[in-house]
C-alpha positions in Angstrom: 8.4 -25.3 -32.2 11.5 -23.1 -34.0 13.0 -21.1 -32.1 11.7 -17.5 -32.0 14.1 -15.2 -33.9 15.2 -11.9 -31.4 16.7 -8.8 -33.6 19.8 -7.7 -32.3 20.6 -4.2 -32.8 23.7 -3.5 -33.1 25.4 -0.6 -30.8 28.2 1.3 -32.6 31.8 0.7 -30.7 32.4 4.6 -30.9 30.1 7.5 -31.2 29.8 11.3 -31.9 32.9 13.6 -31.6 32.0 16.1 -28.4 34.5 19.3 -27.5 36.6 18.6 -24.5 36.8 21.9 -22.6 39.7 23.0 -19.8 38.5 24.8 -16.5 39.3 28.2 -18.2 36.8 27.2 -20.2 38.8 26.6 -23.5 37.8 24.6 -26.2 41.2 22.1 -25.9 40.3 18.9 -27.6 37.5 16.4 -28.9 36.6 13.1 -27.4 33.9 10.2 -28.8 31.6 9.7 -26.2 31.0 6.3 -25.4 28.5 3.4 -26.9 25.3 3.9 -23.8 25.0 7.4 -25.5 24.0 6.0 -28.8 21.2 4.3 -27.2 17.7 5.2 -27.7 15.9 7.3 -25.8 12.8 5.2 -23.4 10.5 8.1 -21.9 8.1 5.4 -20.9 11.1 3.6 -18.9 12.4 6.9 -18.0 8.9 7.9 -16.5 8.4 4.5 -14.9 11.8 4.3 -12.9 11.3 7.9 -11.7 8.0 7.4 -10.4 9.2 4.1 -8.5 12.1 5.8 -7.5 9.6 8.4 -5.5 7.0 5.9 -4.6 9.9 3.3 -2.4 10.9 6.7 -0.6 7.5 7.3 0.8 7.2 7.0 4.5 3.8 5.2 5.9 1.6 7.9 7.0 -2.1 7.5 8.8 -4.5 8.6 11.1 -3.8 5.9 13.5 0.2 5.7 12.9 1.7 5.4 16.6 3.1 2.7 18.1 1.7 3.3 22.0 -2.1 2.9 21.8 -2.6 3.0 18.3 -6.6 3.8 18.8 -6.8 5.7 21.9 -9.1 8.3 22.2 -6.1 11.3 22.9 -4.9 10.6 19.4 -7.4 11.1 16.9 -9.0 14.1 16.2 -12.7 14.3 16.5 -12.7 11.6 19.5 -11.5 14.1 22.4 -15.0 14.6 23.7 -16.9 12.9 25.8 -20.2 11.5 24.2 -23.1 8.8 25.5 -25.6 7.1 23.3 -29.3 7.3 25.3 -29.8 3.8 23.4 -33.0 2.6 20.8 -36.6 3.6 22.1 -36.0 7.6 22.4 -37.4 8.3 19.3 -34.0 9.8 18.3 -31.2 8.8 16.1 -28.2 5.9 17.0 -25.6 9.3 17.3 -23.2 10.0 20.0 -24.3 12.8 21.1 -22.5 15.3 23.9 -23.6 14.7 27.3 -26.1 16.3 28.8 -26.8 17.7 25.3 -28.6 16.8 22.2 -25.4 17.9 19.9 -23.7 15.1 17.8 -20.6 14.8 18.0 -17.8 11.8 17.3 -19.6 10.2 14.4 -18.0 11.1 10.9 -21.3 12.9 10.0 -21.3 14.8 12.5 -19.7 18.4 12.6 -16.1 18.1 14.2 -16.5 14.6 14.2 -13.4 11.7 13.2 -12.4 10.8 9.9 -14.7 8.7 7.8 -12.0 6.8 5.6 -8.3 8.3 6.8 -5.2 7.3 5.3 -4.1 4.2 6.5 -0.5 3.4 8.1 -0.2 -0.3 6.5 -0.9 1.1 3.0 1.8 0.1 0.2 3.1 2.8 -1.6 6.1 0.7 -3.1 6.5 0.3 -7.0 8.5 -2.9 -8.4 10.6 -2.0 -11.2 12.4 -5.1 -13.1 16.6 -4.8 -12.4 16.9 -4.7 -16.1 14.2 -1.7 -16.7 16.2 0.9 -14.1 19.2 0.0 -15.5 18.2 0.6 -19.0 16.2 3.8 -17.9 19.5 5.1 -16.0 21.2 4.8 -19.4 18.5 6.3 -21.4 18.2 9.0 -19.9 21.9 9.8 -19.7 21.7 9.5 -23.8 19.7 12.1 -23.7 21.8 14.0 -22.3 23.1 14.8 -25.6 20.3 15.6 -27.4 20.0 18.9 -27.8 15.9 19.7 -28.5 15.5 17.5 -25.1 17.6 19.5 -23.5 16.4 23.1 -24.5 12.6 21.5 -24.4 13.4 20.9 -20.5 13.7 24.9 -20.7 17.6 24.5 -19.8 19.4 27.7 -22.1 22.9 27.5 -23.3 25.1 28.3 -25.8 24.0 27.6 -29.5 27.6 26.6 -29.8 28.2 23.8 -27.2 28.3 19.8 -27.6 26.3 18.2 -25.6 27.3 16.7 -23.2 29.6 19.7 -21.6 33.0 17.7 -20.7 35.7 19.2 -19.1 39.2 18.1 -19.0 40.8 16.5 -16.0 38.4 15.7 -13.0 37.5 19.5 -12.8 40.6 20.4 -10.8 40.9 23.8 -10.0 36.7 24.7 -9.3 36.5 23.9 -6.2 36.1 28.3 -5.5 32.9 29.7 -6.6 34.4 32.3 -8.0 36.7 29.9 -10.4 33.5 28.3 -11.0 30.9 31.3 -11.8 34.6 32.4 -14.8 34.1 28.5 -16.4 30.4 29.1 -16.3 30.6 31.9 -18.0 33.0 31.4 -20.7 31.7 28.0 -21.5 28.4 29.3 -22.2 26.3 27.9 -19.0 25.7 31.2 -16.8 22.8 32.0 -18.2 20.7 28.4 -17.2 22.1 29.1 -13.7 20.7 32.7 -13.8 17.4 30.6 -14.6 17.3 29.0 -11.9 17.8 32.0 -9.8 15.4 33.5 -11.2 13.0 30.8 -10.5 13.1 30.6 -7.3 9.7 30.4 -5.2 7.4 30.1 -2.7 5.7 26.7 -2.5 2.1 26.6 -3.1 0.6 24.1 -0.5 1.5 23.4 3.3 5.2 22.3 2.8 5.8 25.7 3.3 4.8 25.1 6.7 7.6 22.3 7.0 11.0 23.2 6.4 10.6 23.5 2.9 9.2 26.8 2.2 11.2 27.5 -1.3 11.2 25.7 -4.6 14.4 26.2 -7.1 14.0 25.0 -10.5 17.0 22.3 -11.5 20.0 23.6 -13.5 23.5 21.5 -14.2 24.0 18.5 -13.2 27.9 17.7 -12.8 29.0 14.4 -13.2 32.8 13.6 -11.3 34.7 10.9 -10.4 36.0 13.4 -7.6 33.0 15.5 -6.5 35.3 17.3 -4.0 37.2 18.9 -7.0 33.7 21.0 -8.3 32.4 22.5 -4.4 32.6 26.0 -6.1 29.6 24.7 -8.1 27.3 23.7 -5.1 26.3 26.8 -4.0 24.5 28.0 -7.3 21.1 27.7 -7.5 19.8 24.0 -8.8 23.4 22.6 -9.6 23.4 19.3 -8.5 27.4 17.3 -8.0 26.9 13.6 -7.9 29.9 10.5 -7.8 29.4 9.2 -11.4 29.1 6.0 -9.5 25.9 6.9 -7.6 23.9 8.9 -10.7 20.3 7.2 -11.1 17.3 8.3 -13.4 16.2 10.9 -10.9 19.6 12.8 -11.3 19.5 12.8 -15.3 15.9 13.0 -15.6 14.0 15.3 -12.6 10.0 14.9 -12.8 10.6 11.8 -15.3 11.3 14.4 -17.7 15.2 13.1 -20.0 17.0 16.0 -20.9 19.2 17.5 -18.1 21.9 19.8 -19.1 24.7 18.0 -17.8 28.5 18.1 -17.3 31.3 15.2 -17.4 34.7 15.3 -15.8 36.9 13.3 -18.8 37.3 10.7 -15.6 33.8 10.4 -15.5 33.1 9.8 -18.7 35.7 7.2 -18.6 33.9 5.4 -15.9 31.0 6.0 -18.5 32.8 3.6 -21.1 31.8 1.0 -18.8 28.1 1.3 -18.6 
């Protein structure tokens, strides 16, 4: 059989112009950004690696989770009482019933009774994702990064003005005080996303608010430094996020599955970016 033709598409070597801006928050220069951000944009991918990503963190979870007597009577609910059967011939139904009583009790259809079908411990939550797929959906969703209707359809707000991505000169020496920080913010044209978030801010519907996680926060920038140490005055405000370019994955870029996070690059970073 001939060999089946593949269609190579070809990835231009340099791509669009982007403002280079100094911590004052100064437009100082332009910069291509490099080939990944010309790629297309997978949602499906993008979707798929996320959801992978939060399936292999789930912890096993079950009724009958616990490594000392796994089935004993003390640890599930519904089986704390003590119940007899009278056995067949009493003209009454196979039910445990409460002793010295007639009330049924223990059996899932009966009132206070065990779980029918409770989660299970040994239950595999895990999601494969091929080595190739996260990869490509890690660089995806970084070129969308500079799209500018993905980014405003995430509800992010900035100025009408900036390129996207936001990169600033240097390794963002200089904001490691939030006040420094909140100035950049401000003159850049990026305030107002963190005000957002603010603004966004609360209660949980459901019982994680019972659990140490009573609040939610909307997300806001992501910053992306070869030095994260350099941008602490950002990580304070409400739903920035400060990650080592070398450790950003799809759930960074894209939170929910969703492409589109208003992001900024230290000019080391992007860099290290060149590479991808």
């Amino acid at each position: 059989m001939p060999a089946k033709k593949v269609k190579k598409v070809a990835v231009a070597a340099e791509g669009e112009k982007v403002n280079v801006y100094s911590v004052k928050g100064e437009k100082v220069k332009q910069v291509s950004l490099p080939p990944v951000f010309m790629l297309p944009v997978r949602t499906d991918i993008i979707r798929r690696a996320f959801h992978a990503v939060l399936a292999n963190r789930r912890q096993p979870y079950g009724r009958y989770a616990y490594a000392a007597q796994p089935y004993g009577a003390h640890r599930i609910p519904g089986m704390k009482r003590s119940v007899e059967w009278a056995g067949k011939g009493r003209g009454v139904s196979r039910v445990p019933r409460l002793k010295d009583s007639m009330t049924g009790s223990q059996a899932p259809n009966c009132v206070g009774g065990r779980d029918a079908h409770p989660p299970r411990a040994e239950k595999d939550w895990s999601k494969k994702v091929n080595k190739k797929e996260k990869l490509l959906a890690r660089k995806s969703a970084l070129a969308a990064t500079k799209e500018h209707a993905m980014v405003k359809a995430r509800g992010h707000k900035f100025a009408d003005k900036l390129t996207l991505p936001v990169i600033v000169e240097g390794d963002g020496e200089g904001l490691n005080k939030t006040t420094a920080a909140e100035e950049f913010l401000e003159k850049v044209g990026l305030s107002q996303d963190v005000e957002r978030a603010k603004a966004g801010k609360h209660v949980r519907a459901g019982k994680g608010k019972m659990r140490g996680r009573k609040y939610r926060i909307p997300k806001s920038i992501l910053v992306l430094a070869e030095n994260p140490e350099n941008w602490t005055g950002l990580q304070n405000l409400p739903g920035v996020d400060i990650v080592n370019v070398k450790n950003v994955n799809v759930e960074h870029l894209a939170p929910g599955g969703v492409p589109g996070r208003l992001t900024i690059i230290s000019e080391k970073a992007l860099e290290k970016l060149a590479g991808w």
